[in-house]
N, C-alpha and C positions, 0 to 999 in steps of 0.2 A: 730114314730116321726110325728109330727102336718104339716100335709099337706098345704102349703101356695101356693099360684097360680099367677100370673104376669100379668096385664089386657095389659101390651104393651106384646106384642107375637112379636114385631121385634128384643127382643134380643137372641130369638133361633127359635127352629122351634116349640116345645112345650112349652118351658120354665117350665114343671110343678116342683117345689122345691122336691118334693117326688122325678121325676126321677132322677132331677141332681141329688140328694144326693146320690142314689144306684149306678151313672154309673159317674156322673164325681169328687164328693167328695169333692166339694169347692160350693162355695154361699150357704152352710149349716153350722148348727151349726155340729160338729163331735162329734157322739154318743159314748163314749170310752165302753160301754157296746154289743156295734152292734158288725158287723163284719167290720173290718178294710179292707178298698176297697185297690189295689196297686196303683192308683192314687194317693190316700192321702197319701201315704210313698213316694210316686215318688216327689209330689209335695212338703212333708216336706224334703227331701233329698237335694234337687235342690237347695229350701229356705235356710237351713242351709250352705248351701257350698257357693251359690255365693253372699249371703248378705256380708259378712266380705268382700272378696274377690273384689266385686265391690267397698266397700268402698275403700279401697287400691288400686283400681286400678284409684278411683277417684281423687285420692293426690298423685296420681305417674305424670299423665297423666297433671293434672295441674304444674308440676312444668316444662311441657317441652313447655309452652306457650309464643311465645318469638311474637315483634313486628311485623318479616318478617316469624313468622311462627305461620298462622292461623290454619290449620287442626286441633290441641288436642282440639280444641272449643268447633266441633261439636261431637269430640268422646265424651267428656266432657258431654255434655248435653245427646247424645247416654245411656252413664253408670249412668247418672239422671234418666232418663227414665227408666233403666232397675231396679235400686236401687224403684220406685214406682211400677214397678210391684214385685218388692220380699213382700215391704211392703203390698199391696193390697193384695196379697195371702194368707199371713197371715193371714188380715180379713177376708177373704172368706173364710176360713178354719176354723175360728175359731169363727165367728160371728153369731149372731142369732137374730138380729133385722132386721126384714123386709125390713123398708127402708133404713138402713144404707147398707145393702146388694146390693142395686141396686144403691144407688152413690157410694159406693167401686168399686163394676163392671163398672159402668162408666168411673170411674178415670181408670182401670184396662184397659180399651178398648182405651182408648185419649190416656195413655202412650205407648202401643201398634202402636198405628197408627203415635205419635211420634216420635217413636223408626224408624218407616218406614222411616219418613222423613229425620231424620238425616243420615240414612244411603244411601239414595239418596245423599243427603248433602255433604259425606266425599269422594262418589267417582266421586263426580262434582270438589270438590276443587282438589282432588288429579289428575284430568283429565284436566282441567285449568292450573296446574302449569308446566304442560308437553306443551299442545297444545296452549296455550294461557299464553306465559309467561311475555310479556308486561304487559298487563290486569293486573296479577296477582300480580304481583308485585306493582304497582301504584293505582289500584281500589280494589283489594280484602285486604281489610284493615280489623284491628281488629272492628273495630265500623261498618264496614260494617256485620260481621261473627254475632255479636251478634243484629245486627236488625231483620236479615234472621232467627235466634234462635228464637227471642221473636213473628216474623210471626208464625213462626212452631208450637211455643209453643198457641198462641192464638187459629187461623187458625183451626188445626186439630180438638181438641176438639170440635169445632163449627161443623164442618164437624160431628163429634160424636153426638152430643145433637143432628143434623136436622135428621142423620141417627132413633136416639132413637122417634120421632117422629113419624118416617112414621108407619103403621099400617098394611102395605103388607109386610108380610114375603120374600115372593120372589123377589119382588121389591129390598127391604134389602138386601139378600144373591148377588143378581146380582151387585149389588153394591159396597158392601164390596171385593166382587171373583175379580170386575175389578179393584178397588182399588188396592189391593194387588198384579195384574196380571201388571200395570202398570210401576213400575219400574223396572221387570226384564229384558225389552228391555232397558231401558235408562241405567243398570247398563252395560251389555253386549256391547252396545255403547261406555259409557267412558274406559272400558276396552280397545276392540279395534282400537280406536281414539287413547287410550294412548299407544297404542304398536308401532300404525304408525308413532306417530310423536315421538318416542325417537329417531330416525335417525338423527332428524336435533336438534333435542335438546341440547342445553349444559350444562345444569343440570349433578351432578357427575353422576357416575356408581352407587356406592352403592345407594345415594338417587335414580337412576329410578330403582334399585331392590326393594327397600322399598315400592316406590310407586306399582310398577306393583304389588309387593305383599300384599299391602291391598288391592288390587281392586280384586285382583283372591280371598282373603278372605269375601272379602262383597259378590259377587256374590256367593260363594260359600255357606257362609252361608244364604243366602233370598233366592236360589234355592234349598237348602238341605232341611231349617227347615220351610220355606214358601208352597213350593207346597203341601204337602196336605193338609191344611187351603185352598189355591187357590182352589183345587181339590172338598174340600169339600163344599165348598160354591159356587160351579157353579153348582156343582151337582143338579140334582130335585130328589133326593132320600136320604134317613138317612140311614145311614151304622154308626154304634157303633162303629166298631173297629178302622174305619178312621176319626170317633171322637176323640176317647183315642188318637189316634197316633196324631192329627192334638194339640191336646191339650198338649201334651207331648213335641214335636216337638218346640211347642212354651214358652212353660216355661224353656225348652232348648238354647232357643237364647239366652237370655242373659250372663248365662257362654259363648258361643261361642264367644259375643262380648271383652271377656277379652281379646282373642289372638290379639286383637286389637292394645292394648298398646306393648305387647312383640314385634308385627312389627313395630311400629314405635319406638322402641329405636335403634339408631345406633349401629352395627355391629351384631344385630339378625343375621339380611338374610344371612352376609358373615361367621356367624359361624357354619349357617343350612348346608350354601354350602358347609361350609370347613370337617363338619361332614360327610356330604354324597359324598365329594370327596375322602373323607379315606376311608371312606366304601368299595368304588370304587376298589380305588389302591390295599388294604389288600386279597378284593376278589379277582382280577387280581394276586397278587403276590403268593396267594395260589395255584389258576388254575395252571400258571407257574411253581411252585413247584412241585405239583400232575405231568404235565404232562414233566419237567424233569425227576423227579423219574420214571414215567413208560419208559420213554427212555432209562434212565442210566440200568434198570432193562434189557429190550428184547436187549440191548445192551452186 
């Protein structure tokens, strides 16, 4: 395969096209003659399942957008973001023009770092409507949700283009590691903020199960499928396999963001609960069972 090389060196640590294509199996054309890397099925697997998937999740999720209820906004835009990295992949996997390679990878990285923002975004709003439910109700308006959108959406990319400028690799990695290292305090925040004040809140029960439970799922998923990207990009050493994983991990989030929507439909959480309460009881009533029978038995 035709060797191509990358004179900016800030979008990896070698960028050489020859290696991506043996080890990570996207930003190249795919040789159907070579040997098929597990990357490139991972990443066509992933592609297949949550292109459709997001689509649907994106006309579910729009139709639960009501005047006094901003949140599906920023999911909304979230499942944008994720819908332009399925397509991006696709070109990366399948493209072989140079430069269209590296604005595909661009857009690939702005949606990405998008994808961040919204998700600080939905557990700001969901952490507002508990602790700060004046505000929220009177300032956090629809025309407000979508300025804060069209910031994120300008904003970040711009952040991206200055990043693809800089020409110190390390400079880059330090940058992007605290980037991405930054919101998991602010996420862990609105969690906890939002635990304390459901006490004085009057917000239903179900809605603060709904809410406590996107916000254990955001942090859940930027902690699970976020630290080794964090990990690898603070690092000053190249480890491969915490490449694959860090790469994997992240073509990952965006299915993980679908359980997004399944939380915020009313009566999710109380039928998760009402499942795992049966579970409960059947296991209990069997115990009981077990340990009458060996009564009635040494009896």
């Amino acid at each position: 395969m035709e060797d191509f090389h990358i004179n900016n060196t800030s979008l990896d640590k070698t960028f050489d096209y020859d290696y991506v294509s043996s080890n990570i199996t996207y930003l190249t054309l795919y040789d159907p003659h070579g040997e098929v890397h597990p990357m490139f099925v991972v990443s066509c697997i992933i592609t297949a399942v949550g292109l459709p998937l997001t689509l649907m999740s994106i006309c579910a999720v729009y139709s639960l957008v009501r005047k006094d209820h901003v949140g599906p906004i920023y999911v909304i835009n979230l499942l944008i973001s994720d819908l332009i990295q399925y397509c991006c992949l696709i070109l990366l996997m399948t493209g072989s023009d140079h430069m269209m390679l590296l604005f595909v990878f661009y857009i690939y990285c702005s949606s990405l770092n998008v994808r961040v923002g919204f998700m600080v975004c939905i557990a700001l709003e969901r952490y507002l409507l508990i602790a700060c439910p004046l505000w929220y109700r009177f300032r956090h308006t629809i025309k407000f949700s979508v300025v804060l959108c069209v910031v994120i959406w300008v904003l970040f990319p711009c952040g991206v283009l200055t990043l693809w400028a800089l020409q110190d690799v390390f400079i880059t990695q330090i940058i992007v590691g605290t980037f991405l290292l930054l919101p998991l305090p602010l996420l862990i925040f609105f969690l906890g903020g939002t635990i304390r004040a459901l006490s004085a809140s009057r917000v239903p029960s179900d809605e603060k199960r709904r809410i406590v439970a996107i916000l254990v799922l955001v942090l859940l998923i930027y902690t699970l499928l976020f630290l080794p990207a964090i990990i690898w990009f603070m690092a000053d050493m190249y480890i491969s396999h915490l490449l694959n994983l860090t790469l994997v991990f992240i073509q990952l989030s965006p299915l993980a963001d679908l359980f997004l929507y399944v939380f915020m439909r009313k009566g999710t959480i109380d039928k998760l609960l009402a499942s795992v309460c049966c579970c409960r009881m059947d296991s209990n009533d069997s115990s009981r069972m077990d340990s009458n029978d060996i009564t009635s038995s040494t009896a």
